[in-house]
ZAZARO-558130 format. One record per atom (N, C-alpha, C): residue number from 1; atom name; y, z, x. Coordinates in pm, 1 decimal, padded with zeros to 6 digits. Last residue first. Example, Ala and Ser with C-alpha at 12.3 -4.5 7.8 and 13.67 -1.06 7.14 Angstrom:
  num  atome     north        up      east
    2      N  -00225.0   00708.0   01285.0
    2     CA  -00106.0   00714.0   01367.0
    2      C   00003.0   00787.0   01290.0
    1      N  -00569.0   00780.0   01319.0
    1     CA  -00450.0   00780.0   01230.0
    1      C  -00330.0   00780.0   01320.0
! end
This chain:
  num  atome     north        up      east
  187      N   03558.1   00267.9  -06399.2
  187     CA   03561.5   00199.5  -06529.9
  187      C   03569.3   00328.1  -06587.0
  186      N   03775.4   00164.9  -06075.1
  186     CA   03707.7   00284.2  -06196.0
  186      C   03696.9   00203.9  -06320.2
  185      N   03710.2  -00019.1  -05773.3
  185     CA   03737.2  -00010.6  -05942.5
  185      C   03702.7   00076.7  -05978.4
  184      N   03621.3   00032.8  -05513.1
  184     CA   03794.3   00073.7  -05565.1
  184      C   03794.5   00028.0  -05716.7
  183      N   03416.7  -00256.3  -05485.6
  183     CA   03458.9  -00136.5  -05437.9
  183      C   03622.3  -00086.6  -05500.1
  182      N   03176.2  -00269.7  -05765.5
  182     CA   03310.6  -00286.4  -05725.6
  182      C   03330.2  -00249.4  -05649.5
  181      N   02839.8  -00303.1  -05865.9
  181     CA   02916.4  -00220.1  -05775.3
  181      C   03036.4  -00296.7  -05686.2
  180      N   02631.6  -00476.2  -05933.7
  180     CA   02731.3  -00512.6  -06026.6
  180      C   02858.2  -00405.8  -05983.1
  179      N   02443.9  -00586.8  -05763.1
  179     CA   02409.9  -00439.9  -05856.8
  179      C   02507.9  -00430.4  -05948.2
  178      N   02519.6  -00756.9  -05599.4
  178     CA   02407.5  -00840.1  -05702.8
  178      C   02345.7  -00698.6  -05818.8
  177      N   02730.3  -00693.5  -05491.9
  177     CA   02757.4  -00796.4  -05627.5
  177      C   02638.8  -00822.3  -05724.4
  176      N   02576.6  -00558.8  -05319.1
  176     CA   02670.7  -00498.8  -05446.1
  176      C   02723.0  -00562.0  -05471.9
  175      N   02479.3  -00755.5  -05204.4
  175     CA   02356.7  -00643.9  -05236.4
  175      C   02493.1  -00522.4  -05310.8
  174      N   02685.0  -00845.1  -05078.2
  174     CA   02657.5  -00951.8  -05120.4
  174      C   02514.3  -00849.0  -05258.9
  173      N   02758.2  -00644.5  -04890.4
  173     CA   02846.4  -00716.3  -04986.8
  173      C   02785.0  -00803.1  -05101.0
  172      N   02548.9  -00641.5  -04709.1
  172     CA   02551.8  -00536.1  -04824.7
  172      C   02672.3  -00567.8  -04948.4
  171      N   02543.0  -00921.1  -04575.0
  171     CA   02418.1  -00896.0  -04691.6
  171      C   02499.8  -00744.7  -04791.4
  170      N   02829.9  -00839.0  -04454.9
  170     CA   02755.2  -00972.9  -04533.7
  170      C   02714.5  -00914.2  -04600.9
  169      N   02728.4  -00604.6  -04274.4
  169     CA   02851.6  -00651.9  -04390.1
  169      C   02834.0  -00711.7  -04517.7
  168      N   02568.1  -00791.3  -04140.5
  168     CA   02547.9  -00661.3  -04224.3
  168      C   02644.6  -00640.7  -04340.3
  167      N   02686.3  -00982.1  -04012.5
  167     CA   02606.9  -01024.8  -04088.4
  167      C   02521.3  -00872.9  -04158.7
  166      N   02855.3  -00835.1  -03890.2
  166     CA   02920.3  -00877.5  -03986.3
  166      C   02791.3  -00911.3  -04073.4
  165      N   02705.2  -00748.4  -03699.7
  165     CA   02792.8  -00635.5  -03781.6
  165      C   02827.8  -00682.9  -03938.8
  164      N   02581.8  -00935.3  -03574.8
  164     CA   02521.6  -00837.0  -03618.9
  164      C   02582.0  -00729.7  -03721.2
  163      N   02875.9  -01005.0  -03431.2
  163     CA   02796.4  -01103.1  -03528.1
  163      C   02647.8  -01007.3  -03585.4
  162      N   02865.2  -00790.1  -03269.7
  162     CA   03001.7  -00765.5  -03375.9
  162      C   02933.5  -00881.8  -03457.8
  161      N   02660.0  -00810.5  -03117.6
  161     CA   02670.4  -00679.1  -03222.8
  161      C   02776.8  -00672.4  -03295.2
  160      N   02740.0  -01060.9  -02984.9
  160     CA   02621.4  -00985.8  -03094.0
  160      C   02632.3  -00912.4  -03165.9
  159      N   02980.7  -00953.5  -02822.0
  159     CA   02965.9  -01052.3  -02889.9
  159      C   02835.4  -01057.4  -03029.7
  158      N   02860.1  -00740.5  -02632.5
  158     CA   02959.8  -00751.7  -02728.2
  158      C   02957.8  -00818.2  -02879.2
  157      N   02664.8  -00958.7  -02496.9
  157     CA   02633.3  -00819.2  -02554.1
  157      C   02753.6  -00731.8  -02687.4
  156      N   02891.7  -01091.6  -02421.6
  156     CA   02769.2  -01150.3  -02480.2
  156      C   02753.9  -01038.5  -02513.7
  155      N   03015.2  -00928.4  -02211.3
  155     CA   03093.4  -00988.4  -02323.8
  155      C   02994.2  -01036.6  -02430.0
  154      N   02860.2  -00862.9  -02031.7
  154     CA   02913.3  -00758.4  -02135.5
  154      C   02973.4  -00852.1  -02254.2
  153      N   02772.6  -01138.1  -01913.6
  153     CA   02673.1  -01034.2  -01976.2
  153      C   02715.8  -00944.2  -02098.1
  152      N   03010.5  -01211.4  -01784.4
  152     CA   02973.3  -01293.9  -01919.0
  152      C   02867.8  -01177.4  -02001.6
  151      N   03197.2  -00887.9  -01659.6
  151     CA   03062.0  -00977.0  -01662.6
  151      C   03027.9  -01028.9  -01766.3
  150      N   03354.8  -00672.1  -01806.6
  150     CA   03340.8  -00721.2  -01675.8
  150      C   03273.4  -00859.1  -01649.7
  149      N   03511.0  -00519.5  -02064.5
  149     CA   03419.0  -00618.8  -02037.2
  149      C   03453.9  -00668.3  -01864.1
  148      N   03556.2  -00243.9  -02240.8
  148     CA   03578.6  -00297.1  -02088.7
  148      C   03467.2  -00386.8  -02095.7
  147      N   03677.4  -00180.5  -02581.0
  147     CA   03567.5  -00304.3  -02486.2
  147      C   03629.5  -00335.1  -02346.4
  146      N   03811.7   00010.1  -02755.4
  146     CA   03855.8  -00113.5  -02650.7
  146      C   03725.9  -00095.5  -02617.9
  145      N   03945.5   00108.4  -03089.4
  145     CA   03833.0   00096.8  -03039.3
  145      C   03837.0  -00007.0  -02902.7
  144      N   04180.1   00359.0  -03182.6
  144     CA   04164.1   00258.1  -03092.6
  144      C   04062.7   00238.8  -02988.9
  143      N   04301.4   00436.6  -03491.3
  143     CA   04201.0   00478.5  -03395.3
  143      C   04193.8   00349.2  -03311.7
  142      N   04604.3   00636.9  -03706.6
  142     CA   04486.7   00526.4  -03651.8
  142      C   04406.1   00540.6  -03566.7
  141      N   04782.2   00791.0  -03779.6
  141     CA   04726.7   00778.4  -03642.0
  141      C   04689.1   00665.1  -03594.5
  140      N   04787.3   00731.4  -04058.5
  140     CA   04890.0   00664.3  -03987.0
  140      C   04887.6   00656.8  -03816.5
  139      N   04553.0   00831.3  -04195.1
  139     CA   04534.8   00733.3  -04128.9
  139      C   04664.9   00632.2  -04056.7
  138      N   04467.0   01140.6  -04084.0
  138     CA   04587.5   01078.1  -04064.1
  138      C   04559.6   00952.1  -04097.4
  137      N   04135.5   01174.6  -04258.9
  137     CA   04184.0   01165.7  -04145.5
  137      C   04352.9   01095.2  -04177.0
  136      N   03989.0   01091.0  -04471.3
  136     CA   04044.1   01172.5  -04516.3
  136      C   04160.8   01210.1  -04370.5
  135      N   03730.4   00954.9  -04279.2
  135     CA   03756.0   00948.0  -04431.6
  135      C   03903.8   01059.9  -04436.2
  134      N   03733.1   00943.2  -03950.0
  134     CA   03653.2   00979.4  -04087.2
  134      C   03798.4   00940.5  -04230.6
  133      N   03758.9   00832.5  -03637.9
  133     CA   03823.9   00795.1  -03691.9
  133      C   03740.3   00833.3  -03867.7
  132      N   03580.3   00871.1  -03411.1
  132     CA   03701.2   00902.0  -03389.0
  132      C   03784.6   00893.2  -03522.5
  131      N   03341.6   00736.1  -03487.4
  131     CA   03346.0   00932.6  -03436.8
  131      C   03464.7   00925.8  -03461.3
  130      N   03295.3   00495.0  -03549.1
  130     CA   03333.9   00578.0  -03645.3
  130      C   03366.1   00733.8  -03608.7
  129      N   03198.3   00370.5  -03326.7
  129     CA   03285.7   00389.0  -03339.8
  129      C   03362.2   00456.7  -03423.5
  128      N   02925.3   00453.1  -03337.9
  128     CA   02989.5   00560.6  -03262.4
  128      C   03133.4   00510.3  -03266.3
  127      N   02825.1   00343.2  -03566.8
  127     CA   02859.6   00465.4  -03607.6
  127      C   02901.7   00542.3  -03467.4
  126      N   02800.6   00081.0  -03444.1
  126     CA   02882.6   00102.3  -03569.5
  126      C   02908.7   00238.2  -03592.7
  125      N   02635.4   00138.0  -03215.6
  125     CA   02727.3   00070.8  -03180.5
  125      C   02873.9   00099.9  -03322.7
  124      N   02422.6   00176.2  -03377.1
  124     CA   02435.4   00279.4  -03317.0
  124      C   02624.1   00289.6  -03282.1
  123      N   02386.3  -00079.4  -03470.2
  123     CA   02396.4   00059.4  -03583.8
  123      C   02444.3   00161.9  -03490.7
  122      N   02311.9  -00243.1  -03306.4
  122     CA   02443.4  -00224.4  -03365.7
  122      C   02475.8  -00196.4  -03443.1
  121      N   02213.3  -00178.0  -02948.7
  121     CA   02149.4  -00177.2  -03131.4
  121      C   02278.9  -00195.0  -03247.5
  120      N   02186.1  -00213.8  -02698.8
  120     CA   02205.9  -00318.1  -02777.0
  120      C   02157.8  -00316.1  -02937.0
  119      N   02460.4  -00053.6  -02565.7
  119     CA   02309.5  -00053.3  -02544.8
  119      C   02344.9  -00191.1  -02662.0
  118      N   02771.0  -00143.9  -02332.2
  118     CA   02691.8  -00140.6  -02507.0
  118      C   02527.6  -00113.3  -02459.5
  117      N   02995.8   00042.9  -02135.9
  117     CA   02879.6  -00033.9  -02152.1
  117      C   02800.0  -00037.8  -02300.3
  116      N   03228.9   00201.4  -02245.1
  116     CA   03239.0   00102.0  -02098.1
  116      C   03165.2   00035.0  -02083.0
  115      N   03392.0   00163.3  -02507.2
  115     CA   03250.3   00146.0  -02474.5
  115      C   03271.1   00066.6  -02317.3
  114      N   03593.9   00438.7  -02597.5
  114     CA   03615.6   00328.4  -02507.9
  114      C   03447.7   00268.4  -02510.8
  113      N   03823.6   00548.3  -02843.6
  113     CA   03690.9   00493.0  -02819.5
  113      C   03657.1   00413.0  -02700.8
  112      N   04105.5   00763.1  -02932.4
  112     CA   04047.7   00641.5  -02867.7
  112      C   03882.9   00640.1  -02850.8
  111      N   04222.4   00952.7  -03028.6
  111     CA   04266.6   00841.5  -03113.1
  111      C   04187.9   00677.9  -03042.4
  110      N   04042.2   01277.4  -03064.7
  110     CA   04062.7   01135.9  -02991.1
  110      C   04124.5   01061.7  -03115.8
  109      N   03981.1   01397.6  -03265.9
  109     CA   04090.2   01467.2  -03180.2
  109      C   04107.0   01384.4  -03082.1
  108      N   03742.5   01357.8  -03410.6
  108     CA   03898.4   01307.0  -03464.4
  108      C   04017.5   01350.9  -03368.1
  107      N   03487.6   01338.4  -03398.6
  107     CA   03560.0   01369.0  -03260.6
  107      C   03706.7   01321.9  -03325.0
  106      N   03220.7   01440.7  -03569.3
  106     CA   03340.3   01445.5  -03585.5
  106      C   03403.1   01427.5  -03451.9
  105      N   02899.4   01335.4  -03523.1
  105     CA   02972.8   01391.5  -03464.4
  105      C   03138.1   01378.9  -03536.4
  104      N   02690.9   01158.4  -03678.6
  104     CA   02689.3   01265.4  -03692.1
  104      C   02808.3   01339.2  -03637.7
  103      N   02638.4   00980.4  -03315.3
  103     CA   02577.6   00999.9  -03484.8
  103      C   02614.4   01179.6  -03524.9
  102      N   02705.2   00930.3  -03099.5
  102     CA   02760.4   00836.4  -03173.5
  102      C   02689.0   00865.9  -03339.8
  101      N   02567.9   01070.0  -02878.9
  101     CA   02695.5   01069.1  -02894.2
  101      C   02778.5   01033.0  -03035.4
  100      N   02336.9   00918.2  -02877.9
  100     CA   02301.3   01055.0  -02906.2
  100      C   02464.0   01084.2  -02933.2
   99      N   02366.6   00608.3  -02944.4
   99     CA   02273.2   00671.7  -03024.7
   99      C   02260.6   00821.1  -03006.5
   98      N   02587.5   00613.2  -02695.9
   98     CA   02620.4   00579.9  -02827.7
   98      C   02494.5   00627.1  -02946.4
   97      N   02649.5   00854.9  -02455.3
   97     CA   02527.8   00740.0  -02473.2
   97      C   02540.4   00722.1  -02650.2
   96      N   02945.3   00968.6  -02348.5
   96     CA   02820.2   00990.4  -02432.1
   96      C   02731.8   00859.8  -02400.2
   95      N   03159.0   01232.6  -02276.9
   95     CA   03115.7   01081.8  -02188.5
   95      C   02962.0   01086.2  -02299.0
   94      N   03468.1   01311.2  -02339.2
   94     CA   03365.9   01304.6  -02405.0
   94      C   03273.1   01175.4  -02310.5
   93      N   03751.5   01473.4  -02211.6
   93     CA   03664.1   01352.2  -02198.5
   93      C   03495.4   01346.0  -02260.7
   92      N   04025.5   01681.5  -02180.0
   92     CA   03862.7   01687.8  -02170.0
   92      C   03790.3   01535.5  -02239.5
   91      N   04222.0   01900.2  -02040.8
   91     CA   04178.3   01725.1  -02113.1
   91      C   04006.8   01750.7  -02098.1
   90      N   04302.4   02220.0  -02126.0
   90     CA   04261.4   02147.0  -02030.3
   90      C   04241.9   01993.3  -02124.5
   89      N   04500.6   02412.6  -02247.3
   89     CA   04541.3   02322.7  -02184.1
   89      C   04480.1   02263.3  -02076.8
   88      N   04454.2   02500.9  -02629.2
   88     CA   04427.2   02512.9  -02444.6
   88      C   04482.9   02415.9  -02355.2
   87      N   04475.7   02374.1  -02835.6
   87     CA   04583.9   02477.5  -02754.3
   87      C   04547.3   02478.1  -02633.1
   86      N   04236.2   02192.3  -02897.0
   86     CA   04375.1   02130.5  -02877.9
   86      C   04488.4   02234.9  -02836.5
   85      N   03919.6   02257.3  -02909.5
   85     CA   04031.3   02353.9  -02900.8
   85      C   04141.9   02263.8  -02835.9
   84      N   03757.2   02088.8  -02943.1
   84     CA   03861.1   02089.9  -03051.8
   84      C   03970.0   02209.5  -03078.9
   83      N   03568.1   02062.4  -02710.6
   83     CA   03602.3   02022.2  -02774.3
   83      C   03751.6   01994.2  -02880.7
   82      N   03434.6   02410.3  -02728.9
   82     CA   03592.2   02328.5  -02638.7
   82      C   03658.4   02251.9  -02675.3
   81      N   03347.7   02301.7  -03028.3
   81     CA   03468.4   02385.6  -03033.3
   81      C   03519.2   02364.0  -02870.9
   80      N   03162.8   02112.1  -02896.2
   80     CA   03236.0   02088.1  -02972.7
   80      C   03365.5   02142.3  -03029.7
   79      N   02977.8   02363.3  -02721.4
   79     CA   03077.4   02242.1  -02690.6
   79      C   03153.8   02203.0  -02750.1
   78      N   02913.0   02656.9  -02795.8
   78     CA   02971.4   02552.6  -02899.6
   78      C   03041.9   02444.5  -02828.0
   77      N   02876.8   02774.6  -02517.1
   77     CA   02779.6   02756.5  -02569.4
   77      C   02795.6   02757.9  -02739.6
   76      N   02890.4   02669.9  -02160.0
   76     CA   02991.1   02687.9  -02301.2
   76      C   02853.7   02661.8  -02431.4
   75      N   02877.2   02689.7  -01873.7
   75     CA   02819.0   02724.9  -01975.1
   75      C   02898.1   02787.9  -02082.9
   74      N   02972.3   02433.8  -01666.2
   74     CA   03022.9   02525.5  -01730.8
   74      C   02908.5   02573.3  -01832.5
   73      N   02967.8   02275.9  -01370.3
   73     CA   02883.8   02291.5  -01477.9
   73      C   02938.2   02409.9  -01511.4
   72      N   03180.4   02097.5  -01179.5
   72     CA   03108.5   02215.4  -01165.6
   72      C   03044.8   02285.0  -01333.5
   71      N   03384.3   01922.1  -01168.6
   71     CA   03224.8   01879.6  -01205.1
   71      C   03139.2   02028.0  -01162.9
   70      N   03642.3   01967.9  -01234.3
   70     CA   03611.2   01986.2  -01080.8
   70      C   03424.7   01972.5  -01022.2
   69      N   03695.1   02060.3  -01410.6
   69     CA   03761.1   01940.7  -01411.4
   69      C   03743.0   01905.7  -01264.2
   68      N   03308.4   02159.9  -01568.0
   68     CA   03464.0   02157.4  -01532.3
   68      C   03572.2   02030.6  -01515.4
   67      N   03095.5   02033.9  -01797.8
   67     CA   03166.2   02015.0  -01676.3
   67      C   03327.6   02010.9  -01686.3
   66      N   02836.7   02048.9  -01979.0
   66     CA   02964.9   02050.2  -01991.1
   66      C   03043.3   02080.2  -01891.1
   65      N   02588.7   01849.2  -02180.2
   65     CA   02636.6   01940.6  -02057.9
   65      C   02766.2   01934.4  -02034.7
   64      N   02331.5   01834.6  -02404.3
   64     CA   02519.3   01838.5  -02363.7
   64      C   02496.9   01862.2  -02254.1
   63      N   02049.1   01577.4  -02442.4
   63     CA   02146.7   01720.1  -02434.3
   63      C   02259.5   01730.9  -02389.8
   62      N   01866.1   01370.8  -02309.0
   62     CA   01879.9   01479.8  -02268.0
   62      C   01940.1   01662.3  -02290.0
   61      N   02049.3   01171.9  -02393.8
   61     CA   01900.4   01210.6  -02444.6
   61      C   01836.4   01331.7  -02459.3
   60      N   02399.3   01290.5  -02386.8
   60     CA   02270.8   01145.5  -02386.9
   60      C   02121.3   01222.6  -02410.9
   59      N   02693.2   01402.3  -02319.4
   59     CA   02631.6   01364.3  -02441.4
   59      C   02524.6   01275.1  -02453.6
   58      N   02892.8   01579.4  -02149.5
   58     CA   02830.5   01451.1  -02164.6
   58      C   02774.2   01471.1  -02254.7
   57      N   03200.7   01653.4  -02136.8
   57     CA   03134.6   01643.2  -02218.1
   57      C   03012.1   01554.1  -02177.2
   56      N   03461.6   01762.8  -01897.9
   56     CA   03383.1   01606.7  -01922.1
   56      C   03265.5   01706.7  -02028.4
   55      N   03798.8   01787.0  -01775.9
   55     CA   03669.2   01817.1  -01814.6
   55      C   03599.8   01741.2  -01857.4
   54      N   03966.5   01578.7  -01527.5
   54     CA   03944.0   01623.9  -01707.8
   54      C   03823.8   01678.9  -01676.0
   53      N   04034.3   01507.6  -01271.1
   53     CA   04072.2   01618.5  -01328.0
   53      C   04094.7   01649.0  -01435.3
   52      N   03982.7   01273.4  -01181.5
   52     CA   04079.8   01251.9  -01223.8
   52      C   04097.4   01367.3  -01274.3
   51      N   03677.4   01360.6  -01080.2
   51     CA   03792.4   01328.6  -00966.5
   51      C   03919.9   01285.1  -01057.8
   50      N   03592.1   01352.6  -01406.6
   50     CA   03605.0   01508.0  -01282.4
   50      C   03706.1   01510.4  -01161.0
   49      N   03583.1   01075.8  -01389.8
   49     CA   03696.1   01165.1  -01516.7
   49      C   03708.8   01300.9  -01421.2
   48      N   03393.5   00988.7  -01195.7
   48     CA   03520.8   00906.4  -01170.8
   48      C   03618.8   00994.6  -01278.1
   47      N   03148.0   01182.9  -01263.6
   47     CA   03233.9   01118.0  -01155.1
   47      C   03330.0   01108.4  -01148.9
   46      N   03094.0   01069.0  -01559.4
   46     CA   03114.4   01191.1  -01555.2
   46      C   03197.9   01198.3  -01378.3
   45      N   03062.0   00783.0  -01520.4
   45     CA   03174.7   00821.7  -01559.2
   45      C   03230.3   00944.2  -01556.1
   44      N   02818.6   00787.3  -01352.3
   44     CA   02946.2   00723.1  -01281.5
   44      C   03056.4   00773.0  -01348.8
   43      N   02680.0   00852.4  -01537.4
   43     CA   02648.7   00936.5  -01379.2
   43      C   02791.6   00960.5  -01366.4
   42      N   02680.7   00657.6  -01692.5
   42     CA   02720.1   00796.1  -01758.3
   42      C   02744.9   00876.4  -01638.0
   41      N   02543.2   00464.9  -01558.2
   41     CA   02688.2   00482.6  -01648.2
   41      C   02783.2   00610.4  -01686.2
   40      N   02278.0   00548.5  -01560.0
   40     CA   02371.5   00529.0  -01461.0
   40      C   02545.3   00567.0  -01477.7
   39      N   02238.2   00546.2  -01839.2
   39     CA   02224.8   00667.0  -01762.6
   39      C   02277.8   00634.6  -01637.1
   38      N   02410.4   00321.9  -02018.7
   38     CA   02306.5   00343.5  -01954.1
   38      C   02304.4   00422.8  -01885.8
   37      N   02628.8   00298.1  -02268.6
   37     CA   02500.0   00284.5  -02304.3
   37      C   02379.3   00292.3  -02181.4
   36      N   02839.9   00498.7  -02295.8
   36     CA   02795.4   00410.0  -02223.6
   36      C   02676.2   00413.7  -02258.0
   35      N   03198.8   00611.2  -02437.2
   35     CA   03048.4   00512.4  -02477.6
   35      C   03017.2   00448.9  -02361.4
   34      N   03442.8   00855.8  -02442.2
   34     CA   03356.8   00682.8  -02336.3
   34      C   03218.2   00699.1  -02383.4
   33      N   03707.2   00958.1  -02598.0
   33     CA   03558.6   00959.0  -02589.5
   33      C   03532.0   00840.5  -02492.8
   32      N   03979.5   01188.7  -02565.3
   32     CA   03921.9   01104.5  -02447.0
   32      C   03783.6   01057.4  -02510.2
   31      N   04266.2   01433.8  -02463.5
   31     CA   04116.6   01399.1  -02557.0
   31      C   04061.0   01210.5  -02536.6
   30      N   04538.4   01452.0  -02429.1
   30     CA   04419.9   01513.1  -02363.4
   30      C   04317.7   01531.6  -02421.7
   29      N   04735.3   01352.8  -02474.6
   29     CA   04659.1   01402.9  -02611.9
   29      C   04577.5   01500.6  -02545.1
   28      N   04863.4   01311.9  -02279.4
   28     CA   04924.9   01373.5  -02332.6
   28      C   04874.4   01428.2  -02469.6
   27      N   04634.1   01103.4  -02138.5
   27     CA   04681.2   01232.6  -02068.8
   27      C   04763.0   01318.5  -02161.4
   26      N   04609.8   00836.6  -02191.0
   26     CA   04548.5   00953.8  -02323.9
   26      C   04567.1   01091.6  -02281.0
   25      N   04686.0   00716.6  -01964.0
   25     CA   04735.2   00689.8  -02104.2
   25      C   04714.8   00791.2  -02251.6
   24      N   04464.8   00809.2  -01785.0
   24     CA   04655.7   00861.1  -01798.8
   24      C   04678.7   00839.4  -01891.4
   23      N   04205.3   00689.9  -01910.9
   23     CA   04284.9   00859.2  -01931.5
   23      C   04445.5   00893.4  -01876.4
   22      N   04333.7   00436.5  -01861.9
   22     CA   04259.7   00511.9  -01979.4
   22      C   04310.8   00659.2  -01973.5
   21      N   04298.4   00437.2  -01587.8
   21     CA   04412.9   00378.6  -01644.4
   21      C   04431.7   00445.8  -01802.1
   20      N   04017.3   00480.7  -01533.1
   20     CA   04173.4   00550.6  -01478.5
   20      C   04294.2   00516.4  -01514.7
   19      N   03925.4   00278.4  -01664.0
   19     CA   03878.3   00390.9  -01733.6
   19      C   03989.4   00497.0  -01646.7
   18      N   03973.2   00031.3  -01475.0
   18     CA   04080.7   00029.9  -01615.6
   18      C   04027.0   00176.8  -01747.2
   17      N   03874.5   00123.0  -01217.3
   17     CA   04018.6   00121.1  -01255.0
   17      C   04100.1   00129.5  -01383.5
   16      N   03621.0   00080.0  -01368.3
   16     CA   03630.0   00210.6  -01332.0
   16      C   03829.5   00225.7  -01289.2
   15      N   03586.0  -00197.9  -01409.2
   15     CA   03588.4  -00113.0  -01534.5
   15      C   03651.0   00063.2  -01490.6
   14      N   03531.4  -00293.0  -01151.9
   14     CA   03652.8  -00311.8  -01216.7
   14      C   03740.5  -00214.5  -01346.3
   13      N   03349.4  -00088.1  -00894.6
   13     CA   03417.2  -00196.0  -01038.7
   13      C   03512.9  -00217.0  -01088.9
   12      N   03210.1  -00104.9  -00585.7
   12     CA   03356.6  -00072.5  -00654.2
   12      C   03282.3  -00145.2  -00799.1
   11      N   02851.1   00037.1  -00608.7
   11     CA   02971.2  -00049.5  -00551.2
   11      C   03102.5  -00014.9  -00655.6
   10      N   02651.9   00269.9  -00452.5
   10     CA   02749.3   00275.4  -00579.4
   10      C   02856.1   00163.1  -00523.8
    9      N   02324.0   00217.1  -00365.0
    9     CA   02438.6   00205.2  -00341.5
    9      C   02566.1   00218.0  -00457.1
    8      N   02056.6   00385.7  -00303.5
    8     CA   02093.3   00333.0  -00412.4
    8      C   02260.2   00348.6  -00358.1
    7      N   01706.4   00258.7  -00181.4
    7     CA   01833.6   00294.7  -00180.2
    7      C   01950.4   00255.3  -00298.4
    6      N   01386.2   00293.6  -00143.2
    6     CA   01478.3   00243.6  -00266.8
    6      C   01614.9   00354.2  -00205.8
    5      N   01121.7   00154.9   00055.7
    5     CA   01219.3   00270.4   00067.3
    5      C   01328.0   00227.6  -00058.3
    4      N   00775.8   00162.9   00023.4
    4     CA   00847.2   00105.1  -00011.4
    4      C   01006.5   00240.6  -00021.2
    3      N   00489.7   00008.6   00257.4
    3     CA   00611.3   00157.3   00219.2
    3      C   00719.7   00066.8   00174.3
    2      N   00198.0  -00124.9   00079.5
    2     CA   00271.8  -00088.4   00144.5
    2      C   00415.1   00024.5   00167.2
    1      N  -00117.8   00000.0   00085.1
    1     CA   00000.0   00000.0   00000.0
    1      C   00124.3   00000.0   00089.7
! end
């Protein structure tokens, strides 16, 4: 058998300038979610938010973990309340994987969504953009969903799941005309 040695190099990206660009911009809310769809991803982002001096949330298969602004592991034991404590005065950055991050969660204390990377399901993809933004919410805030695209790859991947979206759309539009269900009419 032969020997096999696996090295693992971290090269520059592009995406990682415009996720530093990101949190200055969201520096005065100091709230923050990033969607990545691959455990690498997530390595890198928890990384690159700690050396910019936010706390970090992660959020993937695995479970929370919750990191200083200095990546030193905190034991907080209601993340979500750090989370949504808006008096305090640390930023804090939500870094998730969209199927454990992206279901179920209230994060209305962001006005932003970033997907630095998509997995490729686009249910998952649909309800993690919905964290930031529920029913009954400011809607004069609004919410701002961005796509770092690097590579034809991301963009394609993109690209799908918003033609996946629609063609959901579609059919359920089409599966309440055929029940006789208005949206916004009272009878």
């Amino acid at each position: 058998m032969p020997h096999k040695v696996r090295v693992v190099k971290e090269v520059p990206c592009p995406k990682d300038r415009a996720i530093v660009d990101l949190l200055d911009e969201n520096e005065d809310q100091g709230r923050l979610v990033i969607f990545a769809g691959f455990t690498g991803s997530l390595e890198r982002l928890v990384k690159l938010c700690t050396k910019q001096k936010w706390s970090v949330i992660r959020i993937d298969g695995r479970g929370w973990k919750v990191y200083d602004m200095d990546g030193n592991p905190l034991r907080v034991k209601k993340p979500l309340d750090y989370w949504a404590d808006l008096d305090s005065n640390h930023r804090v950055v939500i870094v998730a994987h969209p199927k454990s991050g992206g279901l179920g969660l209230t994060l209305t204390e962001s006005r932003m969504a970033v997907f630095y990377s998509n997995d490729f399901d686009p249910e998952s993809r649909s309800q993690a953009e919905d964290r930031i933004h529920r029913m009954g919410t400011d809607m004069n805030l609004g919410a701002t969903i961005v796509d770092l695209i690097h590579l034809p790859s991301d963009a394609r991947v993109r690209d799908i799941l918003r033609d996946n979206r629609r063609l959901e759309l579609l059919t359920l539009g089409e599966t309440a005309e055929l029940l006789g269900v208005t949206e916004g009419v009272e009878e």
